[in-house]
N, C-alpha and C positions, 0 to 999 in steps of 0.2 A: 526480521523486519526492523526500520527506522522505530523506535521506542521513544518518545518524549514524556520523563515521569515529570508529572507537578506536585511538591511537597506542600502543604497549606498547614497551619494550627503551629504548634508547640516543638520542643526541642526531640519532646519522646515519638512523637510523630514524623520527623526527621530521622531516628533510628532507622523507624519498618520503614521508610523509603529508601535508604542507606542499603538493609539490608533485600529490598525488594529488588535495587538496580545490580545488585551482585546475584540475585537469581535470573533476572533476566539476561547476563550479562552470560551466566554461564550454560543458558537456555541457547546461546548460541545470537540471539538477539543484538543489534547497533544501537549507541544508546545515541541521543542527539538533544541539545539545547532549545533548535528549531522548531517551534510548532506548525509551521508552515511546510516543511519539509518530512513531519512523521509520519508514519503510516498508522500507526498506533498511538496516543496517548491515554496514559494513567493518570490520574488527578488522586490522591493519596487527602482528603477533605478533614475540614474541623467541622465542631457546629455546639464547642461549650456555650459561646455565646452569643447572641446573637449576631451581632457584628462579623464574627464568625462564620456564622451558617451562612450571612447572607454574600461574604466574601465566596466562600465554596459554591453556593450556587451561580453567581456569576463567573466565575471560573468556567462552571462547566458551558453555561453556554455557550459564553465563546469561543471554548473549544471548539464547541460542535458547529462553528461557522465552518472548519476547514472541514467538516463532510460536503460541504459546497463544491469545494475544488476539486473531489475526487480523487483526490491521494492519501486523506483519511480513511483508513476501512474500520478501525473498533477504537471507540472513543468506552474506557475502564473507568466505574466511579469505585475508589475504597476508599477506607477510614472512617471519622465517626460517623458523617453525613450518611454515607454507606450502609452503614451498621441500622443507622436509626432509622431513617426514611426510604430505604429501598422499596418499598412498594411505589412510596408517593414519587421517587426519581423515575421508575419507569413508566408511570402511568403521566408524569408532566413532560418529561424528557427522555421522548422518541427516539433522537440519535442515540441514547447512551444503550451500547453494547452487550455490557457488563456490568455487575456488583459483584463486588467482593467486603465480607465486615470485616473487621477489626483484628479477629484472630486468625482469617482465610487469605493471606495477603500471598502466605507460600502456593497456593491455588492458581496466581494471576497467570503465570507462563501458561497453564491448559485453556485458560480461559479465552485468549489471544490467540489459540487453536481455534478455539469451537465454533461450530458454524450456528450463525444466528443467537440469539439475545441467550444470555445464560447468567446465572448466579449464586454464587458459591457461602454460606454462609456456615462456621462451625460454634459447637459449643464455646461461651463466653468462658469457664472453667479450661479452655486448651490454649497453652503455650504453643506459639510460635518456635521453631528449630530449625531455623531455614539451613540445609546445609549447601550453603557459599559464603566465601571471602564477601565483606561490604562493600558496593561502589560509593566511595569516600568522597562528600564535597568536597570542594575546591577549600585549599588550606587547610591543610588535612594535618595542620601539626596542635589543631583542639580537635575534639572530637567527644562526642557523647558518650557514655557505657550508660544503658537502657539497663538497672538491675530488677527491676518487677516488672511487674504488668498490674492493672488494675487498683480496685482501691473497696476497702470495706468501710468505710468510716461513715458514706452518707450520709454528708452535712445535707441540709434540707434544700440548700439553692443550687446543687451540683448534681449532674446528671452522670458523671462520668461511670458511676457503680453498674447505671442500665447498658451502658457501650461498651464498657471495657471490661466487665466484668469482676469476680473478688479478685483480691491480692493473691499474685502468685510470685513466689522469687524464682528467678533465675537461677538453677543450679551454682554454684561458687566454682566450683572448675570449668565452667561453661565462658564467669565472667571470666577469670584469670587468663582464659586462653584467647579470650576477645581480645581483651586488653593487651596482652603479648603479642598481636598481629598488629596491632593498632601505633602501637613501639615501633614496631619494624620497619612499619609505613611513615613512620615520621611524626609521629603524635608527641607534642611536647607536654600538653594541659587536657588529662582527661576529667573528664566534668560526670559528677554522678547522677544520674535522672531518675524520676520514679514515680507513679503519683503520690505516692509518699516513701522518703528514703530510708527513714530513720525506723523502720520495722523489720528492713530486711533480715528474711531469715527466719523468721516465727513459725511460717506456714512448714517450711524443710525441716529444720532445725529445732525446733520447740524453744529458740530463743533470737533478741536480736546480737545479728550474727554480722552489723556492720562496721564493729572495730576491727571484728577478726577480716574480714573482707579489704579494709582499706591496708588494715600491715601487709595483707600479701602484695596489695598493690602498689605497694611502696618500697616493694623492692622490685618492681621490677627495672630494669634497664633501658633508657631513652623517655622513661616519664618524669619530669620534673615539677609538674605540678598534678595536686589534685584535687578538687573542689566538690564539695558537695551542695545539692541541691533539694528545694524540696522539703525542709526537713518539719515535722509535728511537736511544736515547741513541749507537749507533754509527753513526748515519748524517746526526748534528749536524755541520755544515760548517763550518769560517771566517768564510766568507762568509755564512752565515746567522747568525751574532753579530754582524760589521759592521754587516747590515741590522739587527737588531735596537738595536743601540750608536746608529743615524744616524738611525732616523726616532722622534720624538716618540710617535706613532700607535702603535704597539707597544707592548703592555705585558710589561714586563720579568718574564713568568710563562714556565713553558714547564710543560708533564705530562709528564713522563719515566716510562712503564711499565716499571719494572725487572726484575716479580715478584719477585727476591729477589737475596741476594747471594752465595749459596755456589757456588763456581764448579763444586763435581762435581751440584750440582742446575741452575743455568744452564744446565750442560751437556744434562742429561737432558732438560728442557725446552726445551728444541734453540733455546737464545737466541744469540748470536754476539758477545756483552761478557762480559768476568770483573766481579770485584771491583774488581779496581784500574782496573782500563780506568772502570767506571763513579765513583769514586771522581776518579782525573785529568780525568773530565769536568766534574764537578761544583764542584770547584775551580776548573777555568778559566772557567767559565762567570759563578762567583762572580766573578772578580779582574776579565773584561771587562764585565761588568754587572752593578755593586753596586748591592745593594737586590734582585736580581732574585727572583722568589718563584717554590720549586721544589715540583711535586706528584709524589707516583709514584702505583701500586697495586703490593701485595704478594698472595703466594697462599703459606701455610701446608699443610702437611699434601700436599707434593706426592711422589706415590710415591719412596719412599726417605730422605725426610729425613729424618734422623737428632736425639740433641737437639744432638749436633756441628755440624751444618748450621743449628740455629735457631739455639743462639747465636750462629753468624757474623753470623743475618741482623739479633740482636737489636742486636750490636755493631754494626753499618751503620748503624743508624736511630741511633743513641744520637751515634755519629760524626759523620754527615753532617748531622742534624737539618734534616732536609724542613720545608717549610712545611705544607706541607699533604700528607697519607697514609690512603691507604683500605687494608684487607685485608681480602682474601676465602679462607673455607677451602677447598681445593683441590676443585673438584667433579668426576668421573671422566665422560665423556662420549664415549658409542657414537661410536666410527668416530673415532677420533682414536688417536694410536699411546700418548701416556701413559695411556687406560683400561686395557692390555694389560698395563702395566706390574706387577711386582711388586714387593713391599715398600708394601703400604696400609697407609696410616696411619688408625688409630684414629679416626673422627668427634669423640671428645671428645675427643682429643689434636689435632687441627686445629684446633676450635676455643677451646679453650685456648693454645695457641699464640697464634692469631688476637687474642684477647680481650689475652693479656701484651702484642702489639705496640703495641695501642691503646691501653692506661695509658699505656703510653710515652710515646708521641705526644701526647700529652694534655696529659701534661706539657711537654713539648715547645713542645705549639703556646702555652701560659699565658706560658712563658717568652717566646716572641714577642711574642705581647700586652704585657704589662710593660715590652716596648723599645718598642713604640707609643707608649705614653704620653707627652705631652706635642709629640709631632708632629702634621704636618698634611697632609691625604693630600685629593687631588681623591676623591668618591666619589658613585659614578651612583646616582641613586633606584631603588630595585625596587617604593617604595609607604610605605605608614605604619601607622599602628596608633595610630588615633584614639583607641582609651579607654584609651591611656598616654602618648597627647600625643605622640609621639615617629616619625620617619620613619624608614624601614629601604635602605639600601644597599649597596654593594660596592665596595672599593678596588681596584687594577688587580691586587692580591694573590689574587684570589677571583673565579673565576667562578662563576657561576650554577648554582643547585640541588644542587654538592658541597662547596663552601667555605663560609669563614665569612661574617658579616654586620656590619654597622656599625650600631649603633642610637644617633639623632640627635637631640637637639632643634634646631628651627629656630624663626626669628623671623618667618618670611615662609611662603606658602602653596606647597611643593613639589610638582609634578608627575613622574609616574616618566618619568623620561628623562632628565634635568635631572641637570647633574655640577656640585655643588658643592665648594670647598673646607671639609673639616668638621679640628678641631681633639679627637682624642683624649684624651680624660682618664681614660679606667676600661679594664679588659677584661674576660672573662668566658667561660673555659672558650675555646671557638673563636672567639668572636665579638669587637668593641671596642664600648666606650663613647666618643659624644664630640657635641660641640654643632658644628653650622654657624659660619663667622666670613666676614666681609667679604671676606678677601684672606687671604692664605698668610705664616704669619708666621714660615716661614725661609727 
């Protein structure tokens, strides 16, 4: 049948639809862009936060407007939405077919069989092993490596431990061979995903086992970059900056999810770094790999914060100046211990919070830009933009769809994949200005 999968949420969410459409693909199934035209569609759903959920739930409805026309026959909800509210999906939304959770996603080809409403859910403790090839979005020369699943740490505002279940790693020969088709396929920048990355291997291995993990993936052949994601500013190792310091293929980025810096809100949001702990990280990080580019996320408006607790956290950012920084106002979310919490902050005092940190930053990041100027930075195509003459890409400072951009004049006809040396001359808010050159002129 006509298949139209919709991926919703996160990058690791992306994966299992990656790897859902290469089951479906090799179920014998046609895959298609068209909603209008499927016979089937799968909606692969978020629902960390609200904004979230409520993105997923209008997705699904309007899916299920083409059960109207008659050439929808099974409209599939999976992912978290799936995982967490399958009761309440089938009993609000009649059209919907099928569920499938979290770790049942290899189940959807029987499901697309079955006659009449069905729903597959398995133990939160089971790895997915789907065996087929991924169907790889479009510009398939980045690409995710998915290495865990889950997360044990349950911080008090995050739900993901009830959906996704504990941390499991992915076998290491399992990643190695992903990663080797992914080469093959054209992958120039593979990106490491996780709900947290910087553990992998504890659960197999009795250790973390992500240096040894990135040197094999650095040799492999046709991967030219590799970036990690994700990472638990307390559980960065030595040996994980050596590897980082030794192999070329590494890009000197890391995302450090802080939420914030006050340590009686740390606390409450049951993180396991202070300030200063995160502060002496960040510094050594700087002194063993200069030049390296650092991201966090921040959350605002988290029960109790105080304006004593913003300004710490305003004073952090001002301090530390990240390269790169998102904030999200604190969203309250059923079945987690910080909904229960008291002391709610104001919705427009979160986001006013939220809105001051991002001036900041703004300024921040311009400041960076301005020391760009006049260097030369290797930078992989993402594409162009023909009716301004100019190609668009990303230096090892910026990954794909939350950072900034490089926009380029070139003298020759560029392909997205293609790592150039380009020569900065402008910036611009988040992004640089700069032309393509021969060779690297420092």
């Amino acid at each position: 049948m006509k298949v139209c999968l919709i991926s919703l949420g996160c990058d690791k969410n992306l994966v299992d639809s990656e790897k859902l459409g290469g089951l479906l693909l090799a179920a014998g199934h046609e895959m298609t862009d068209d909603e209008a035209e499927a016979e089937v569609i799968i909606i692969n759903t978020c629902c960390f936060i609200h904004d979230a959920k409520e993105e997923s739930i209008q997705t699904i409805i309007e899916a299920a407007e083409y059960k109207k026309t008659g050439k929808l026959r099974r409209l599939i909800i999976t992912g978290c939405l799936a995982e967490r509210y399958s009761d309440e999906i089938r009993e609000a939304l009649p059209e919907v077919d099928a569920i499938a959770g979290t770790t049942a996603y290899e189940d959807i080809p029987k499901l697309i069989e079955a006659k009449g409403f069905a729903v597959s859910k398995r133990d939160l403790s089971y790895l997915p092993d789907p065996d087929a090839d991924r169907m790889l979005s479009a510009g398939n020369y980045v690409s995710n490596l998915k290495i865990a699943e889950g997360c044990d740490k349950c911080c008090t505002y995050c739900i993901i431990p009830k959906i996704r279940g504990p941390y499991r790693s992915v076998p290491m020969e399992r990643l190695i061979a992903e990663a080797e088709y992914l080469a093959k396929t054209g992958t120039k920048e593979l990106i490491l995903v996780a709900q947290e990355t910087t553990i992998y291997g504890t659960d197999l291995y009795g250790h973390k086992a992500l240096p040894e993990l990135l040197t094999k993936l650095c040799k492999i052949e046709g991967i030219e970059r590799i970036r990690i994601q994700y990472c638990y500013p307390e559980e960065i190792t030595d040996e994980l900056i050596g590897v980082m310091k030794k192999e070329p293929k590494i890009c000197r980025y890391l995302d450090l999810p802080i939420q914030h810096a006050s340590d009686a809100i740390l606390r409450k949001m049951g993180r396991r770094t202070t300030g200063k702990e995160i502060e002496s990280l960040i510094r050594k990080l700087r002194k063993e790999l200069p030049g390296i580019a650092l991201r966090t996320t921040l959350i605002t408006g988290f029960p109790g914060e105080t304006e004593e607790d913003f300004e710490t956290l305003v004073g952090f950012v001002e301090k530390m100046k990240f390269n790169r920084l998102g904030v999200f106002p604190y969203s309250p979310e059923e079945g987690t211990a910080a909904a229960k919490m008291p002391g709610r902050v104001p919705k427009r005092v979160k986001e006013r919070r939220r809105n001051a940190v991002m001036r900041l930053q703004k300024t921040i990041c311009a400041e960076y830009g301005k020391k760009c100027i006049g260097k030369t930075f290797d930078v992989l195509v993402d594409g162009s933009l023909p009716e301004e003459g100019v190609c668009v890409g990303r230096t090892y400072m910026d990954a794909p769809g939350i950072d900034g951009l490089v926009y380029f004049t070139a003298d020759r006809v560029l392909l997205s994949g293609d790592i150039v040396p380009v020569r900065i001359t402008g910036s611009k808010e988040y992004d640089l200005i700069g032309e393509s050159v021969n060779e690297f002129t420092e």
